[in-house]
PDB file of N, CA, C and O in Angstrom:
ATOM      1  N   UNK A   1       9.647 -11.470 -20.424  1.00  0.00           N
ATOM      2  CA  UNK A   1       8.563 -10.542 -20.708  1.00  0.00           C
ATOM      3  C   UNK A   1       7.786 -10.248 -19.423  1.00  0.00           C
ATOM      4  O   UNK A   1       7.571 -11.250 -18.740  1.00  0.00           O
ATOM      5  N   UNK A   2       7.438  -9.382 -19.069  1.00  0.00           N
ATOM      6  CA  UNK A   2       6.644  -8.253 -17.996  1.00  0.00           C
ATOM      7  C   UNK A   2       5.371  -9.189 -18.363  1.00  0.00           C
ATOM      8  O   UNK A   2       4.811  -9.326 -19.450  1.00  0.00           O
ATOM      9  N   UNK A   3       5.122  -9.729 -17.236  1.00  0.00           N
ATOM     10  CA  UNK A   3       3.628 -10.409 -16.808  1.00  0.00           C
ATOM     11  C   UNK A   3       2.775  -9.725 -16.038  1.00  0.00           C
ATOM     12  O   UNK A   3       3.252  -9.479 -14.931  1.00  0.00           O
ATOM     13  N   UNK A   4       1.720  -9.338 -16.207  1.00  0.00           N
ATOM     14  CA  UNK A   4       0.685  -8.388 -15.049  1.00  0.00           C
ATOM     15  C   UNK A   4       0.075  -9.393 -14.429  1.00  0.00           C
ATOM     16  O   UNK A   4      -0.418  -9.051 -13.354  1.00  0.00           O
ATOM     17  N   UNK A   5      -0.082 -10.595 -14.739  1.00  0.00           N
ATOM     18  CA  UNK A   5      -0.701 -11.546 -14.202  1.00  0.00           C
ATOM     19  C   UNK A   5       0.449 -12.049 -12.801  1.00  0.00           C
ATOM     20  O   UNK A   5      -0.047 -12.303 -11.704  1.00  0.00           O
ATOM     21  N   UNK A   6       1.662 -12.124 -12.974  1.00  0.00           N
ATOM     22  CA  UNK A   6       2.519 -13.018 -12.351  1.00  0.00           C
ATOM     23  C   UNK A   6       2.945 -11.272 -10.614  1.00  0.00           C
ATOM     24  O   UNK A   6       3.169 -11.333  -9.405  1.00  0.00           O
ATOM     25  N   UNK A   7       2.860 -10.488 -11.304  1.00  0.00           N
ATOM     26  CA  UNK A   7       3.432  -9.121 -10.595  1.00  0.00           C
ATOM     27  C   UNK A   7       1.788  -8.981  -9.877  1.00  0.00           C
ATOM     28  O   UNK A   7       1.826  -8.296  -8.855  1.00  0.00           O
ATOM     29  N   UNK A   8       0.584  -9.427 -10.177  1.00  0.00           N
ATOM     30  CA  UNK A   8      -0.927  -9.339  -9.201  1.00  0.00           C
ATOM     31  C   UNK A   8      -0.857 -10.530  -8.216  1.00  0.00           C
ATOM     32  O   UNK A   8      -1.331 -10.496  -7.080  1.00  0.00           O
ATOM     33  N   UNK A   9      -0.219 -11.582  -8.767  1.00  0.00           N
ATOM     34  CA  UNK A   9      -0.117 -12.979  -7.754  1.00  0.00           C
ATOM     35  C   UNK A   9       0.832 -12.561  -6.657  1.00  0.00           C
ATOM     36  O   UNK A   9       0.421 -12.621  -5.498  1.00  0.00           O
ATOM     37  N   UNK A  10       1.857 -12.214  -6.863  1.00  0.00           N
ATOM     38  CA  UNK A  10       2.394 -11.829  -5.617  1.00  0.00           C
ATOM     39  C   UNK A  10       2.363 -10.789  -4.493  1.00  0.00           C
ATOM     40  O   UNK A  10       2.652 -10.795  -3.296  1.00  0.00           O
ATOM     41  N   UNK A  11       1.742  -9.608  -5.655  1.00  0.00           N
ATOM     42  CA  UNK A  11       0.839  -8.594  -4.261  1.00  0.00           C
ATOM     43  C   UNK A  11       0.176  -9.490  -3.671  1.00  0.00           C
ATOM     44  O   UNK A  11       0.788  -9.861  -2.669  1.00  0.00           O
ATOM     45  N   UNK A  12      -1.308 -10.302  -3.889  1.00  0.00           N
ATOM     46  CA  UNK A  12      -2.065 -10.634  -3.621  1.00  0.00           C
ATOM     47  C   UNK A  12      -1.715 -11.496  -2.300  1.00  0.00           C
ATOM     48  O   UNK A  12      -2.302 -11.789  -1.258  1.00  0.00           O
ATOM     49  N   UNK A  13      -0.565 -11.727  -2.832  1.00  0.00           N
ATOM     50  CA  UNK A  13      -0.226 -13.503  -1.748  1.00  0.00           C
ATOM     51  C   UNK A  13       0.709 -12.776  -0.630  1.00  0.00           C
ATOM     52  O   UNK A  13       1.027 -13.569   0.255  1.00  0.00           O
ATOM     53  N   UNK A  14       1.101 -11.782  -0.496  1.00  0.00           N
ATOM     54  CA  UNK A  14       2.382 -10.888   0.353  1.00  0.00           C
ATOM     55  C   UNK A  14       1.416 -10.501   1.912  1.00  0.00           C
ATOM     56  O   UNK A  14       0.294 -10.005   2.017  1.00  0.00           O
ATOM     57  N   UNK A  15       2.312 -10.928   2.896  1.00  0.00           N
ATOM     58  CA  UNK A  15       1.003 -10.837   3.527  1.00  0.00           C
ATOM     59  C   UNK A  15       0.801  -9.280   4.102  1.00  0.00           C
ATOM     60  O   UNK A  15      -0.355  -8.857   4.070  1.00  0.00           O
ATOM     61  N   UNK A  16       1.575  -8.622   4.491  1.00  0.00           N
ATOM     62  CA  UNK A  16       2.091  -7.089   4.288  1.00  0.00           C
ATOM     63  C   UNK A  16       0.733  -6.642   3.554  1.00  0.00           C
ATOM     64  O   UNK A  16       0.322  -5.483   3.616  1.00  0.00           O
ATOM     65  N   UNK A  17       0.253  -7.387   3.043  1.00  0.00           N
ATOM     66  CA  UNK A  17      -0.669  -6.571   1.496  1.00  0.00           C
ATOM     67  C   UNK A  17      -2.108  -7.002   1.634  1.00  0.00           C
ATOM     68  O   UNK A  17      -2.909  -6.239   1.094  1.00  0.00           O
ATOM     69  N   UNK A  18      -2.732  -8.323   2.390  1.00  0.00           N
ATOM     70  CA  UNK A  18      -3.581  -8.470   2.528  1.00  0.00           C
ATOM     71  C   UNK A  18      -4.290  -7.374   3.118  1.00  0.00           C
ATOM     72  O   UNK A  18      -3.891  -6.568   3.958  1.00  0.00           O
ATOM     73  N   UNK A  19      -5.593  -7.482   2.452  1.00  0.00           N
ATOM     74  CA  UNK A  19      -6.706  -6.479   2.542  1.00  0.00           C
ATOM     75  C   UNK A  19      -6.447  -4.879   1.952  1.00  0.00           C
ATOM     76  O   UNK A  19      -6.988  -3.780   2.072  1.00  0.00           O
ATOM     77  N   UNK A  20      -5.461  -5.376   1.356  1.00  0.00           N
ATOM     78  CA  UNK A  20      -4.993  -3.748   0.128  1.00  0.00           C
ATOM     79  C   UNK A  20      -5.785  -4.483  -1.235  1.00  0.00           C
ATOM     80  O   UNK A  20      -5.975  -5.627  -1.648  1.00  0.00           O
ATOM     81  N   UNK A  21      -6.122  -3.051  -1.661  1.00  0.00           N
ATOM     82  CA  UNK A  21      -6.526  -3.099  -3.057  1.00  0.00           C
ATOM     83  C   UNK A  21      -5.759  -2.690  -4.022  1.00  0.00           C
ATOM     84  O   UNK A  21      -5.967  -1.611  -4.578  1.00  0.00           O
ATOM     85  N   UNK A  22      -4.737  -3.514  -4.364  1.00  0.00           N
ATOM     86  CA  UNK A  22      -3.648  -2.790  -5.486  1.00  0.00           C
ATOM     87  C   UNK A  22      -3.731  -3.340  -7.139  1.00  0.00           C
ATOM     88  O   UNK A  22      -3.428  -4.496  -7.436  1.00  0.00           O
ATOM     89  N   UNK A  23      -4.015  -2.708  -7.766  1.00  0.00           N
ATOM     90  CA  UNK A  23      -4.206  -3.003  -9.169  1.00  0.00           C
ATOM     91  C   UNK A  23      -2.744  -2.796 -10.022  1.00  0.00           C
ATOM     92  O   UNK A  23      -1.787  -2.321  -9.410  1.00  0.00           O
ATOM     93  N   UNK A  24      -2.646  -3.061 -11.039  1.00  0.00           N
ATOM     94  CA  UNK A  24      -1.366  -3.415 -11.825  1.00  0.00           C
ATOM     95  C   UNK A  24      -1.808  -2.954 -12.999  1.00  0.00           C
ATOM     96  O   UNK A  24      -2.813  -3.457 -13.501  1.00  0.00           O
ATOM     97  N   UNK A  25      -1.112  -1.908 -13.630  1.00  0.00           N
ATOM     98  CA  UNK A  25      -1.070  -2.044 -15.015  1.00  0.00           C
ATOM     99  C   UNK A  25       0.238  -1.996 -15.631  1.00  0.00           C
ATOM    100  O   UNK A  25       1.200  -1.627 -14.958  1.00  0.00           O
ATOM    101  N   UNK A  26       0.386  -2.376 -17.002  1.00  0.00           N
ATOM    102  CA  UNK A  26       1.805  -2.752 -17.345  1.00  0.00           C
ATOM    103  C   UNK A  26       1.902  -2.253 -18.812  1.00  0.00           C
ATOM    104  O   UNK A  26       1.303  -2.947 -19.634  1.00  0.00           O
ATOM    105  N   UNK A  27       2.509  -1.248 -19.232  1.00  0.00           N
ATOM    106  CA  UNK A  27       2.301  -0.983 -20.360  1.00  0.00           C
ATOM    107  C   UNK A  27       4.025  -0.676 -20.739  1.00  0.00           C
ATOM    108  O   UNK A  27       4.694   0.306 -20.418  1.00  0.00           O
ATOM    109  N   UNK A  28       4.571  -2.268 -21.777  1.00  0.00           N
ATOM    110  CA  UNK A  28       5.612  -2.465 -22.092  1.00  0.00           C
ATOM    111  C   UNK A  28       6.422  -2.875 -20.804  1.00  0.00           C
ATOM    112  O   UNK A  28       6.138  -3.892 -20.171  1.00  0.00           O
ATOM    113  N   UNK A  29       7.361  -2.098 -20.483  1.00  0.00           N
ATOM    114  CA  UNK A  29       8.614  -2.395 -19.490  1.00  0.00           C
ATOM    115  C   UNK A  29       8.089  -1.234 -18.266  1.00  0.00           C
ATOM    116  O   UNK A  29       9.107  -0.742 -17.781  1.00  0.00           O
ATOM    117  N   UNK A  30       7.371  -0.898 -17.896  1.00  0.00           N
ATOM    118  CA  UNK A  30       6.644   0.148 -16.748  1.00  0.00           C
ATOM    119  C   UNK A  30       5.200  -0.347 -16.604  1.00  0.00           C
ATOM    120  O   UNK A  30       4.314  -0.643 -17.405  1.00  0.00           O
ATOM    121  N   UNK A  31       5.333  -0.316 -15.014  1.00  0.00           N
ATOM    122  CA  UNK A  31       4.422  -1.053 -13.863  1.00  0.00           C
ATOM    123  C   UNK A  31       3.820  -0.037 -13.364  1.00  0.00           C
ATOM    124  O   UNK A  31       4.411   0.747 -12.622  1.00  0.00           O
ATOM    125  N   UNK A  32       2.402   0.116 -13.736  1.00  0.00           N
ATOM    126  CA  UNK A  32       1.986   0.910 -12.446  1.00  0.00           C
ATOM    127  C   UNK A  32       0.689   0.870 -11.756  1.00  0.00           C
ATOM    128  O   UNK A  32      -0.420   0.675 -12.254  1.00  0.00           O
ATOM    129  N   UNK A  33       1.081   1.138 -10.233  1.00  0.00           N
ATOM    130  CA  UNK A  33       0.450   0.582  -9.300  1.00  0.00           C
ATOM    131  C   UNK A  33      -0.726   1.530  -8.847  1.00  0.00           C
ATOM    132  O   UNK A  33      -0.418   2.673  -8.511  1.00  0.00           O
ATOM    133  N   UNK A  34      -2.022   1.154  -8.811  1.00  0.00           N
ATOM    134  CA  UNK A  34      -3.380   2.692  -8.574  1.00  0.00           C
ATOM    135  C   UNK A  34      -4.067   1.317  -7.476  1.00  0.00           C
ATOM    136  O   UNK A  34      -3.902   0.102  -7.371  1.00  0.00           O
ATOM    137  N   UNK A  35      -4.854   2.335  -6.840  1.00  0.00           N
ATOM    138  CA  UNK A  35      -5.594   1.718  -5.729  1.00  0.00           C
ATOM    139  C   UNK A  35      -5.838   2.030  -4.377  1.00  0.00           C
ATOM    140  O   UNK A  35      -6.283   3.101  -3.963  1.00  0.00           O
ATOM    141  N   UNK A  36      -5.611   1.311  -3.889  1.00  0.00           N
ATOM    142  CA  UNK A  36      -5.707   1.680  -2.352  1.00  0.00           C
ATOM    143  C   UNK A  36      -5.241   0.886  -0.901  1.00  0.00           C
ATOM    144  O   UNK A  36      -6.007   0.005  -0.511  1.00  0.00           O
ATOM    145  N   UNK A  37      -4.080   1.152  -0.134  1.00  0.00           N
ATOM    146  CA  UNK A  37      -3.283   0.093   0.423  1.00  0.00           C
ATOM    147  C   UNK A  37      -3.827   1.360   2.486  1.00  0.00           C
ATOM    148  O   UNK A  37      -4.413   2.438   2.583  1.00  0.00           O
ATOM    149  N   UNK A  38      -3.370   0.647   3.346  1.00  0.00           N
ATOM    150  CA  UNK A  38      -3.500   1.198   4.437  1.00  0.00           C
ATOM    151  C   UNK A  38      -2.283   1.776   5.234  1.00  0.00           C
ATOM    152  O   UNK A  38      -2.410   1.941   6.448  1.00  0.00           O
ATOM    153  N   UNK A  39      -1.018   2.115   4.558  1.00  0.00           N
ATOM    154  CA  UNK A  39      -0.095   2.792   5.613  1.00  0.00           C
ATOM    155  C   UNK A  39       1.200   2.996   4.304  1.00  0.00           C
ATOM    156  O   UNK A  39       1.310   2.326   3.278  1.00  0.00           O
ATOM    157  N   UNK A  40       1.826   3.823   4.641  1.00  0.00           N
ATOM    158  CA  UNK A  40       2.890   4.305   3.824  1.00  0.00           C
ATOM    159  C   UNK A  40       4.120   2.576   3.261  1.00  0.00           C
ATOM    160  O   UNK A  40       4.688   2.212   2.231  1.00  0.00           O
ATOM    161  N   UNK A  41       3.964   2.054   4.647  1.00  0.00           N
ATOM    162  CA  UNK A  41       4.971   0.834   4.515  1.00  0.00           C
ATOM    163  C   UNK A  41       4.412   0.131   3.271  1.00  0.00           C
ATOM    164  O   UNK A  41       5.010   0.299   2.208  1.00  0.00           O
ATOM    165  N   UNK A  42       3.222  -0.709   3.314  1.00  0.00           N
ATOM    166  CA  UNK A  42       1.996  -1.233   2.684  1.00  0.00           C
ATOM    167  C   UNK A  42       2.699  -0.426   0.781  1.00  0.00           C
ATOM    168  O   UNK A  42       3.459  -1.059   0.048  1.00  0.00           O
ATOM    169  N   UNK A  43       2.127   1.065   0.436  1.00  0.00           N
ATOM    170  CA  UNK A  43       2.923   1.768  -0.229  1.00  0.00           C
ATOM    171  C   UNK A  43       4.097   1.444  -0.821  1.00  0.00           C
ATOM    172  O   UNK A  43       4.492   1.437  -1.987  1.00  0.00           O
ATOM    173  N   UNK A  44       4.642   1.138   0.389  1.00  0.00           N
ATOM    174  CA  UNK A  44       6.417   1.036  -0.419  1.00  0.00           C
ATOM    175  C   UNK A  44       6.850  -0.330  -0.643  1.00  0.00           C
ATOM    176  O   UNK A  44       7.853  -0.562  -1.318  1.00  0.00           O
ATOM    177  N   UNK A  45       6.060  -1.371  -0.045  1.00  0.00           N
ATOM    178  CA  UNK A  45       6.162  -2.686   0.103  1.00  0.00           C
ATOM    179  C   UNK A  45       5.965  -2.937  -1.457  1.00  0.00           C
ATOM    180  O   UNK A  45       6.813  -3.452  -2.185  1.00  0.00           O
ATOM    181  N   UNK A  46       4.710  -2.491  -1.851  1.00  0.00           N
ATOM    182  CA  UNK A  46       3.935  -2.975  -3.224  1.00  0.00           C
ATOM    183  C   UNK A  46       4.547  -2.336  -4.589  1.00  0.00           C
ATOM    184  O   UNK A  46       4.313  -2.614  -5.765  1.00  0.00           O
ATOM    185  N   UNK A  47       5.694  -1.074  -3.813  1.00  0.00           N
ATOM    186  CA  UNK A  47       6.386  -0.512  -5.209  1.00  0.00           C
ATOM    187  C   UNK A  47       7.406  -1.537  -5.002  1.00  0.00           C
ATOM    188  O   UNK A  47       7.622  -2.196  -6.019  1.00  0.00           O
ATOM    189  N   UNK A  48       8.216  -1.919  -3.795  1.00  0.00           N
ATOM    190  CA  UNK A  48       9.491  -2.701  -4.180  1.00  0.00           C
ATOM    191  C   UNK A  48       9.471  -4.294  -4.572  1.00  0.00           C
ATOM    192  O   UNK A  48      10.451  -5.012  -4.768  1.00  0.00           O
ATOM    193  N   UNK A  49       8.073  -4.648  -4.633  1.00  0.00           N
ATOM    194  CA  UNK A  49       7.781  -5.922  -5.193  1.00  0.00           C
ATOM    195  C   UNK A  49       7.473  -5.771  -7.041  1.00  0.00           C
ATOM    196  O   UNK A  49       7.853  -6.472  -7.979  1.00  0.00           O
ATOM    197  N   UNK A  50       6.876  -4.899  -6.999  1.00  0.00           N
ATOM    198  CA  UNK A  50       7.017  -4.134  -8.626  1.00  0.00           C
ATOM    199  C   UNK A  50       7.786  -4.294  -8.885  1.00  0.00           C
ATOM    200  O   UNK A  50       7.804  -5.358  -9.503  1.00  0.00           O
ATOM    201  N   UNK A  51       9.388  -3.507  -8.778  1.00  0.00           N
ATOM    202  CA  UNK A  51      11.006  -3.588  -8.793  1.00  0.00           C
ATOM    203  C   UNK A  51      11.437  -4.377  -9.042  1.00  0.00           C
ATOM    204  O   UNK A  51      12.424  -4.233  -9.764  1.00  0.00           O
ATOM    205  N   UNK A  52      11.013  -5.874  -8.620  1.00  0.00           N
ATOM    206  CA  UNK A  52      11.478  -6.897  -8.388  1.00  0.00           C
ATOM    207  C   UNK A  52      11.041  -8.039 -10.096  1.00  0.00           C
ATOM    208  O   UNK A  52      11.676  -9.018 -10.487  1.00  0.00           O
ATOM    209  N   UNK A  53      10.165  -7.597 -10.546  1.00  0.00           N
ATOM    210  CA  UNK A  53       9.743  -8.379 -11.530  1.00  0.00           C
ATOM    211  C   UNK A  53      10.640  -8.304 -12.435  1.00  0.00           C
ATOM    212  O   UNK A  53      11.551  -7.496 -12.624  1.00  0.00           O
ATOM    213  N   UNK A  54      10.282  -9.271 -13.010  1.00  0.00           N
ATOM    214  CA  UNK A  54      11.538  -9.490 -14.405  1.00  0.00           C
ATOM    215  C   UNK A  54      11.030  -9.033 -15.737  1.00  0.00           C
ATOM    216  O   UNK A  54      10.236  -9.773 -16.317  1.00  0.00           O
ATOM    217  N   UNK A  55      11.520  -7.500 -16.494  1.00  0.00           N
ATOM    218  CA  UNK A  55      11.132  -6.847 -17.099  1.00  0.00           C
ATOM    219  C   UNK A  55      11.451  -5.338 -16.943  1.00  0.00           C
ATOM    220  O   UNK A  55      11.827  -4.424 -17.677  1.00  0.00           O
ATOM    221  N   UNK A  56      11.110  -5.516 -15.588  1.00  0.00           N
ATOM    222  CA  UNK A  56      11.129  -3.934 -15.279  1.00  0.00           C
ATOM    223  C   UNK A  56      11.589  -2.977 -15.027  1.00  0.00           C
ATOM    224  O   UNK A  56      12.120  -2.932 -13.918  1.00  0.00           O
ATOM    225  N   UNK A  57      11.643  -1.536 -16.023  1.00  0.00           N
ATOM    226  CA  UNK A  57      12.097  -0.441 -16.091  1.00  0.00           C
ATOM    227  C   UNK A  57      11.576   0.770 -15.647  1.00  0.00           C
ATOM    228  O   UNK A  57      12.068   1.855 -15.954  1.00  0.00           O
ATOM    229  N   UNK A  58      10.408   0.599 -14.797  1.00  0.00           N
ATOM    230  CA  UNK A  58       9.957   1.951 -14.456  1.00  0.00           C
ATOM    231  C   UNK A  58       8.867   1.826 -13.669  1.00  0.00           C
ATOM    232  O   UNK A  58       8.099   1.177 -14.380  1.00  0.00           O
ATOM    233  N   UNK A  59       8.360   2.025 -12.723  1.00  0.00           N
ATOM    234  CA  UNK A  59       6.959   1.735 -11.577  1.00  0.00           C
ATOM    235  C   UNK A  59       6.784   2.925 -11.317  1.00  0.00           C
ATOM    236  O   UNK A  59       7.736   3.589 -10.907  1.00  0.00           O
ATOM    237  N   UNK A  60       5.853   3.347 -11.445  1.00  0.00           N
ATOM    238  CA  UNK A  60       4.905   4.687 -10.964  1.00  0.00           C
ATOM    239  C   UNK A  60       4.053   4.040 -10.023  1.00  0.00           C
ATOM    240  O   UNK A  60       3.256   3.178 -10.394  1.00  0.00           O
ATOM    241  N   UNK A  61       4.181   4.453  -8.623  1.00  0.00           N
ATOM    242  CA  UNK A  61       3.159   3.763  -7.778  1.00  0.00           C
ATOM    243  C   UNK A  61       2.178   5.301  -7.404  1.00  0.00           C
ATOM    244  O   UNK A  61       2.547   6.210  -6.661  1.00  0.00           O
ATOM    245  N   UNK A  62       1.176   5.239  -7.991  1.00  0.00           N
ATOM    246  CA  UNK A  62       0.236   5.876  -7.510  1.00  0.00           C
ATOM    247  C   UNK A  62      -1.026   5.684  -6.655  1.00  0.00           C
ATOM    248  O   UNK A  62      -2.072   6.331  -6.700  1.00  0.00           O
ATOM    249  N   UNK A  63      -0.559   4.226  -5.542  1.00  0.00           N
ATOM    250  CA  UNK A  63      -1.417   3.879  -4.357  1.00  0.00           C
ATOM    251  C   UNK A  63      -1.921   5.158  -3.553  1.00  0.00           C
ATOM    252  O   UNK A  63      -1.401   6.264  -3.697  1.00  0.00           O
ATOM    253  N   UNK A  64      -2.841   4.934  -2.808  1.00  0.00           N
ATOM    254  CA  UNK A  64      -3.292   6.169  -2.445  1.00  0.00           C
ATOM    255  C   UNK A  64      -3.343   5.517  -0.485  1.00  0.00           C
ATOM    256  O   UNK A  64      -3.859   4.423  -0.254  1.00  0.00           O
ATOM    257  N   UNK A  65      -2.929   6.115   0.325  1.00  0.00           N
ATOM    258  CA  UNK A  65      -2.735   5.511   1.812  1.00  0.00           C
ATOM    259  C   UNK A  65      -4.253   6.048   2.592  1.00  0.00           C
ATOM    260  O   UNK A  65      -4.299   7.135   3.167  1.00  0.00           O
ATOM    261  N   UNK A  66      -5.517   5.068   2.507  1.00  0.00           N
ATOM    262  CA  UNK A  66      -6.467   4.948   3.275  1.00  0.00           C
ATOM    263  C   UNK A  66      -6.321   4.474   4.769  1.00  0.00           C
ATOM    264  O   UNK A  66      -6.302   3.306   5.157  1.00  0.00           O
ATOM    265  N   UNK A  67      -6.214   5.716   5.597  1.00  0.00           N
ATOM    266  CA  UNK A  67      -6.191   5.464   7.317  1.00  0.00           C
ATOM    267  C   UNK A  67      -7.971   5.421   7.674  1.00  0.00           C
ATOM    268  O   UNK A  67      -8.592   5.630   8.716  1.00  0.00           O
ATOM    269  N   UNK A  68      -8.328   5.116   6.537  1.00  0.00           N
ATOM    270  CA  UNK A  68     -10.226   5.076   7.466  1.00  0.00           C
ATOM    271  C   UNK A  68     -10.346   3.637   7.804  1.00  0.00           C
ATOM    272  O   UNK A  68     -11.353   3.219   8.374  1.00  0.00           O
TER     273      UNK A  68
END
């Protein structure tokens, strides 16, 4: 079963990701990612860790790339 708790622990802990603000929501078998990360990589890092969870059929990453 799709954990939102277990898919926030590992953004959180990735170090790629420190000081991003990426939120998780999970509704059924689709992940999706809103917030705010600092560079396109950061972006794609936090969708292919999504990917990676056990459950999942679908990630909409709608991070938004803050260069301020």
């Amino acid at each position: 079963m799709l954990e939102k708790s277990d898919v926030e622990n590992v953004l959180k802990n990735t170090q790629v990701l420190i000081g991003c603000d990426v939120k998780v929501k999970v509704s059924r078998t689709k992940l999706t990612l809103t917030g705010r990360v600092h560079s396109p990589d950061q972006k794609g890092e936090a969708e292919r860790i999504a990917w990676k969870a056990i459950g999942v059929w679908s990630v909409v990453n709608e991070l938004v790339i803050d260069l301020a």
